[in-house]
Each structure stands twice: as structure tokens, then as C-alpha cells.
C-alpha positions as CSV (number, residue, x, y, z in Angstrom):
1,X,119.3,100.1,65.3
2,X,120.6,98.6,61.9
3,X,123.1,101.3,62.1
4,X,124.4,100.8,65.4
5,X,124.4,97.0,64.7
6,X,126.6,97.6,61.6
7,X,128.6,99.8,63.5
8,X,129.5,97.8,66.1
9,X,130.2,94.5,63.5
10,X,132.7,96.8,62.2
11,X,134.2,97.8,65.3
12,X,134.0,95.0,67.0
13,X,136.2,93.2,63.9
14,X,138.5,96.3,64.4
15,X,139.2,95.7,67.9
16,X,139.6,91.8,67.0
17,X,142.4,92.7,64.8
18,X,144.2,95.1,67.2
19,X,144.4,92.6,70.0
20,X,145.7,89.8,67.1
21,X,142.7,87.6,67.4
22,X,141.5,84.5,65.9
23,X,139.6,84.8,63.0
24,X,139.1,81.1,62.9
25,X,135.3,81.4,64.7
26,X,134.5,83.0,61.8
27,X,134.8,80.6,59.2
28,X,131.4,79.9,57.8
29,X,131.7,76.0,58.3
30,X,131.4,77.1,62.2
31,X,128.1,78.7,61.7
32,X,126.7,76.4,58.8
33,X,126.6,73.4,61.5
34,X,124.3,75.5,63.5
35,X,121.9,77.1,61.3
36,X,121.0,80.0,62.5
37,X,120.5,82.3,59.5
38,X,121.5,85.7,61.4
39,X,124.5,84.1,62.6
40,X,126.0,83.0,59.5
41,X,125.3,86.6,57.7
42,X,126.8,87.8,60.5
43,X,129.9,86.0,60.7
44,X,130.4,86.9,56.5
45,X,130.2,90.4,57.5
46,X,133.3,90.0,60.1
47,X,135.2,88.0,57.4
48,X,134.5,91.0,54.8
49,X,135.8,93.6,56.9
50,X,138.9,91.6,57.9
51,X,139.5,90.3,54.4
52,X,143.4,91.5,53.3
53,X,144.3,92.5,56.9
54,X,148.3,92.2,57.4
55,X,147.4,91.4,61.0
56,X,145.5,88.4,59.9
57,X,148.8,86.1,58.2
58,X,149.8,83.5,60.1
59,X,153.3,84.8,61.3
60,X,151.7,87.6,62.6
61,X,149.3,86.5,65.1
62,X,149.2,83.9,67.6
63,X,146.3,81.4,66.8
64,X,144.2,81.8,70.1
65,X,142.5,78.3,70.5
66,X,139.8,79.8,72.7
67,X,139.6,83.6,72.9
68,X,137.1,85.5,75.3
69,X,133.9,85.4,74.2
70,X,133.4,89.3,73.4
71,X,136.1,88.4,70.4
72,X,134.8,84.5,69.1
73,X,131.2,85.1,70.1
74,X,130.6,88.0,68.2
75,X,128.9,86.6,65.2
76,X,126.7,84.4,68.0
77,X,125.2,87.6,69.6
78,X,124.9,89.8,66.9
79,X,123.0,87.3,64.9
80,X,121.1,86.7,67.7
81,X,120.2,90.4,67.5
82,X,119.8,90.5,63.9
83,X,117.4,88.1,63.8
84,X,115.4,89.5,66.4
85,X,115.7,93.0,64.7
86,X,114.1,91.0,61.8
87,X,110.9,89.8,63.5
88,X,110.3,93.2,65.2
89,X,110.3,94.7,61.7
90,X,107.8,91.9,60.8
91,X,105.5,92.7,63.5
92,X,105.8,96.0,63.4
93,X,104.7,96.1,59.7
94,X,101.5,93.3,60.5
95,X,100.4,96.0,62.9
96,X,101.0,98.9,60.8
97,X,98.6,97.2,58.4
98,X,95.7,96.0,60.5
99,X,92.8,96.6,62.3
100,X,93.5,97.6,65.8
101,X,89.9,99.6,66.5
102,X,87.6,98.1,68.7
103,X,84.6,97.1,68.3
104,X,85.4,96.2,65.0
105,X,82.7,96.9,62.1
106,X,81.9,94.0,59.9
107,X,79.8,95.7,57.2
108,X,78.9,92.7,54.7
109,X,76.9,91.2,58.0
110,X,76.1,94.5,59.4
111,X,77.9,93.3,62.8
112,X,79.8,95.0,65.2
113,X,82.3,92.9,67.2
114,X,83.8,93.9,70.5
115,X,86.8,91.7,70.8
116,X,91.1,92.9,72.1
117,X,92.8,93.7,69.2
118,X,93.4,97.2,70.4
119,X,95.9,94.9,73.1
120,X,99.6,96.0,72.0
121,X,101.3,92.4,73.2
122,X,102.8,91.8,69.7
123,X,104.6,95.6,69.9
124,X,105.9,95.2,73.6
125,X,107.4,91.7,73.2
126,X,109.1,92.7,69.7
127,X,110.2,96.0,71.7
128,X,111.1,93.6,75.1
129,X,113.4,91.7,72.9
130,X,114.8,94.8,70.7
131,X,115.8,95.6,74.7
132,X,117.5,92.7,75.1
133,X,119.5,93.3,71.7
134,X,120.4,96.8,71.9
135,X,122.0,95.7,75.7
136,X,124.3,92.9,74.5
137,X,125.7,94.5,72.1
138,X,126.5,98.3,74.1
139,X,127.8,94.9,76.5
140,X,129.8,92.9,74.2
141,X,131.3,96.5,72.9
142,X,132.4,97.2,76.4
143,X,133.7,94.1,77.0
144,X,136.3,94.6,74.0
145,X,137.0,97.6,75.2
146,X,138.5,97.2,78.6
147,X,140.5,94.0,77.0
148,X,142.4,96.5,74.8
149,X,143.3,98.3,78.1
150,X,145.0,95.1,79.7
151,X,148.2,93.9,78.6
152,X,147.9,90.4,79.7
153,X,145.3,89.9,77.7
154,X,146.2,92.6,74.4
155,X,149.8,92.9,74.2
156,X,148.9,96.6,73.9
157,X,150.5,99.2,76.2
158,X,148.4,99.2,79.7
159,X,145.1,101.5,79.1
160,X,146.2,102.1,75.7
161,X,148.2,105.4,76.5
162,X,152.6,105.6,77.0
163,X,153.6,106.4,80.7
164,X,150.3,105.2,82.4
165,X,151.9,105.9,85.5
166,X,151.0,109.5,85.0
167,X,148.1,109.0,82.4
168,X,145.2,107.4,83.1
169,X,144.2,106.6,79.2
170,X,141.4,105.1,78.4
171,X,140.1,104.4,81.7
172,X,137.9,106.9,82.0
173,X,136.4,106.1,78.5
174,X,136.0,102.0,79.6
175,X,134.4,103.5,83.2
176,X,131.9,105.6,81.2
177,X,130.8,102.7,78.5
178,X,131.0,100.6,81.8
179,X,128.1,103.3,83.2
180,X,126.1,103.3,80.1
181,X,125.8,99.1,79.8
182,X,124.4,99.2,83.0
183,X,122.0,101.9,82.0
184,X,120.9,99.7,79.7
185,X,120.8,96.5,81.8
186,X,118.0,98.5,83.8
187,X,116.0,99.5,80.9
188,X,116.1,96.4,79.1
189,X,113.9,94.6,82.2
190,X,110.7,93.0,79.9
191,X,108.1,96.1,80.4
192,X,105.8,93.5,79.3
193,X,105.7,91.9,82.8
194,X,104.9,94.7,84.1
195,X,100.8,95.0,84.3
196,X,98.9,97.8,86.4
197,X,95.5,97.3,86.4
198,X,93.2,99.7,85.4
199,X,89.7,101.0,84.3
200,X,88.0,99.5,87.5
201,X,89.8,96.4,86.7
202,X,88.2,96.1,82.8
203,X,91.7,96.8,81.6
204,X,93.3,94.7,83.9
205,X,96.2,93.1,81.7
206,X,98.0,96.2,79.7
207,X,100.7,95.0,77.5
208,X,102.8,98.6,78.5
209,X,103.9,98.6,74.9
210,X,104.2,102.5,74.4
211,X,107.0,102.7,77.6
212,X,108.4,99.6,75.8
213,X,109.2,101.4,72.6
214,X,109.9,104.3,73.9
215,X,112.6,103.2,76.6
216,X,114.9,101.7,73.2
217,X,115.9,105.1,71.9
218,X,117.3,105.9,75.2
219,X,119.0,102.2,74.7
220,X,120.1,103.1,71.2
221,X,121.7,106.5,72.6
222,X,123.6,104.9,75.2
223,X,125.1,102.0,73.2
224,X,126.2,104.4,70.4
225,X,128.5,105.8,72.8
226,X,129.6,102.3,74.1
227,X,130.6,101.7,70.4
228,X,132.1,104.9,70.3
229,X,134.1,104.5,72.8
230,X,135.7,101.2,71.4
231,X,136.3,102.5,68.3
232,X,138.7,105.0,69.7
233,X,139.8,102.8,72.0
234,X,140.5,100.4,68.9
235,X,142.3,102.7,66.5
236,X,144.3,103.9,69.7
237,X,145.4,100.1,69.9
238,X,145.9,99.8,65.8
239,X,148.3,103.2,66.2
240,X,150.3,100.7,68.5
241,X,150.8,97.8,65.4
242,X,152.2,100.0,63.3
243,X,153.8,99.9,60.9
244,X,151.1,96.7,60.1
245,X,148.0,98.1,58.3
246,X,144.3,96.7,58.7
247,X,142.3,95.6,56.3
248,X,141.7,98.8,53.2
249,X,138.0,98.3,54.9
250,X,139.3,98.7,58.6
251,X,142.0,101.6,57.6
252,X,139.2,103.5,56.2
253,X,137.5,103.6,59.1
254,X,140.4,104.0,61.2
255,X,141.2,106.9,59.0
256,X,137.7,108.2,59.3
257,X,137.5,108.5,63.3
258,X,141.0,110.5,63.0
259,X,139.6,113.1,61.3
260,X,138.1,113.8,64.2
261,X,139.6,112.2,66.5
262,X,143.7,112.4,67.2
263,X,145.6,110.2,68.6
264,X,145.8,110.3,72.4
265,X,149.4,111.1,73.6
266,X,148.9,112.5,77.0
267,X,145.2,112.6,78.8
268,X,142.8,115.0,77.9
269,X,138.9,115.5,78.3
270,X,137.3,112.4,76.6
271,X,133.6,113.9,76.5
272,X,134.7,116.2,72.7
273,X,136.2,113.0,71.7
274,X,133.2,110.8,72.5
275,X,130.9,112.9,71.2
276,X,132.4,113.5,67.8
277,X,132.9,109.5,67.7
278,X,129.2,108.6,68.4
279,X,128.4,111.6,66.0
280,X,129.8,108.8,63.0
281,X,128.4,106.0,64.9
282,X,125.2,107.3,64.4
283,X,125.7,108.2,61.2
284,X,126.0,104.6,60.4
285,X,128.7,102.8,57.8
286,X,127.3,99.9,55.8
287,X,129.3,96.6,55.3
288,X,131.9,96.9,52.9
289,X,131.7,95.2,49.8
């Protein structure tokens, strides 16, 4: 998940750059008045990657006062879901270290307790909110997306391909990440809420913390290729601003994904494309310097 997180930071700053966004929600004043510390690292990660970007000076791009919130509300949500990626890490680590048996031996009193600490609540409301995470940002990826494909809102050529009267672009990439975030939307319903009774009614409040976990790698899967998506869909829309160049950090990556991925002049099957792209995704690119 910190992989796909980072992943889709960078991506998302790509695509903000490609449409000529504000940066100006990023300034760290903005996310000092609020607090919140994922947030604020968060928002210095978007400022890293768009640091020397020739899209970013003022004669450039038009100052957007209030942009959609997939583009201004970035570092918002993806704080949001660092920070929860933070406390599932700290309860994951409590219970890797305790004592979960029951009854529990207590030798210096020669006691043996029967008490609930084999109950997995702490694991399926740290997995419950990882759900809720991993779907806003496959969400907020797709969201960017499919605002590179209209021209009212990009300047970019309509589904990000020439002659879309004959070629359908990027639509059928935007329809697939579309399919995928509502994949998720199912699977990220709290499992924790969900309680069948069992053992003659002995065991009759299971926290359902194994389905919990295990649902999020199906999560993770499908909001890699949400991300991947964009990120083709975002160097598709950087091809279009040339000759301006990203940031070095953004050209690197743009540069990257065309190693594998070309340019897309006339449609062709997306599924090798997307594949190869969630193939880096996954892969993971840490923050640049």
C-alpha cells in the first residue's frame, strides 16, 4: 500500500501539471492551519515532485481559484490515508507482539484466566479503514483521469487522442478504472459490521478480521491499475504541452512509462498497455528528493 500511495502522489501531481493546475493548495501555510500531520507531508511531497516544472510559471498556466477537488484535494485525502496507513501499522505491530491465546497462563500466581483477547477487533477496524483508503485513492485517481479526457475542463484534445471522431482514446481506459473503483466501493463495506453468530451462540460477536484483511489485496490490485491508467492517460496529456517539459522528477517518470508504453496515435488494445503500466506501479517509485 505505501507503494501504491506513492505512486499515485506522483501521478496524481503529473496529471495536475498536464491539465495546468493550481499548485497554490499546496502551499504548506494551507495545511499548517489545519494540522493534520499526514496532510502536511503529503502536500510537501506534491510540491517536491512539481518543483522546476515549466508548466508551473505564472505565464503559463491560468491560476484556477477553485479547481475540482480530485486536483486541490489531493493532499487532504492522501493524508487522510497516510495517516490511517500509519495506525494500522501500529496495531498491527501491538498484535504481532502480544498475547492473543486464551485462557491465558499467569505462571508467578499459578492462574489461568479465560478472558477475549483471541477477539481480532483491533485487526478488522485497522483493515475496515485500510478499505476505506485504498478506495479513495483508486477514486480520486479516476476522477483525474476522465478530467484529462474533457476539453472543457483540460484544454487537452477530447479523450486525449487526434481525430476522436474515429478513435475512441482513452475511453475505454477511463471505463475500465471506472469498473475497478466500483469494485472497490463494494469491497471496502466495514466487514466489521458484519457478525454471524456462531458456536451455539458462545461466539456470538466475530470481529471477521481474516475476510477483512484479506479483501485489501484484491483492493490494492485493482487501484494499481486505476493508477495505471492515469499515468498513461497523464503522459498522453504531457505529449500534448510540448514543447514545455515537467518537472526533471515528473520527466523521469514520463520517460519511464514510455519505455513501455508509446504514445497512442490511433486506438489499439489497452489491456498490454495497462498491464505493463501497473507492472511499474507496483513496482513502486519513492518521492524524489
Amino acid at each position: 500500500m505505501e507503494r501504491i500511495l506513492d505512486a499515485a502522489v506522483a501521478i496524481g501531481a503529473m496529471s495536475l501539471d498536464a491539465v495546468k493546475g493550481s499548485d497554490t493548495p499546496f502551499d504548506d501555510r494551507v495545511h499548517a492551519a489545519r494540522g493534520q500531520r499526514g496532510q502536511r507531508e503529503v502536500a510537501g511531497r506534491y510540491r517536491a515532485w512539481l518543483f522546476s516544472s515549466e508548466l508551473r510559471l505564472p505565464h503559463q498556466h491560468t491560476e484556477q481559484v477553485q479547481g475540482p477537488y480530485c486536483l486541490r484535494c489531493q493532499p487532504q485525502v492522501m493524508g487522510t490515508c497516510l495517516d490511517q496507513m500509519r495506525h494500522a501499522l501500529n496495531v498491527v505491530l501491538t498484535e504481532a507482539n502480544c498475547a492473543s491465546d486464551n485462557p491465558l497462563v499467569f505462571a508467578e500466581t499459578l492462574e489461568a484466566l479465560s478472558g477475549g483477547n483471541q477477539h481480532d477487533a483491533p485487526l478488522a477496524f485497522a483493515a475496515d479503514n485500510l478499505a476505506l483508503a485504498i478506495a479513495q485513492i483508486g477514486a480520486l485517481s479516476e476522477r483525474r483521469t476522465a478530467l484529462m479526457m474533457d476539453p472543457a475542463l483540460s484544454g487537452l484534445p477530447a479523450f486525449l487522442v487526434e481525430n476522436s471522431e474515429f478513435n475512441t482514446g482513452f475511453r475505454i481506459g477511463q471505463a475500465t478504472a471506472g469498473a475497478l473503483v466500483e469494485d472497490n466501493k463494494t469491497l471496502a463495506h466495514p466487514a466489521s459490521v458484519n457478525e454471524p453468530a456462531s458456536a451455539a451462540g458462545q461466539e456470538d460477536n466475530p470481529p471477521m478480521a481474516l475476510y477483512a484483511t484479506r479483501r485489501l489485496h484484491t483492493m490494492l490490485d485493482n487501484t494499481a491499475k486505476v493508477i495505471a491508467i492515469e499515468w498513461m492517460a497523464a503522459a498522453q496529456a504531457l505529449d500534448y504541452r510540448r514543447p514545455l517539459q515537467s518537472s526533471p522528477a515528473l520527466e523521469l517518470l514520463h520517460e519511464q512509462l514510455r519505455h513501455k508504453v508509446p504514445h497512442l496515435e490511433k486506438d489499439r488494445p489497452m489491456a498490454p498497455d495497462i498491464a505493463a503500466a501497473t507492472e511499474l506501479v507496483e513496482a513502486g517509485f519513492p518521492p524524489p528528493d
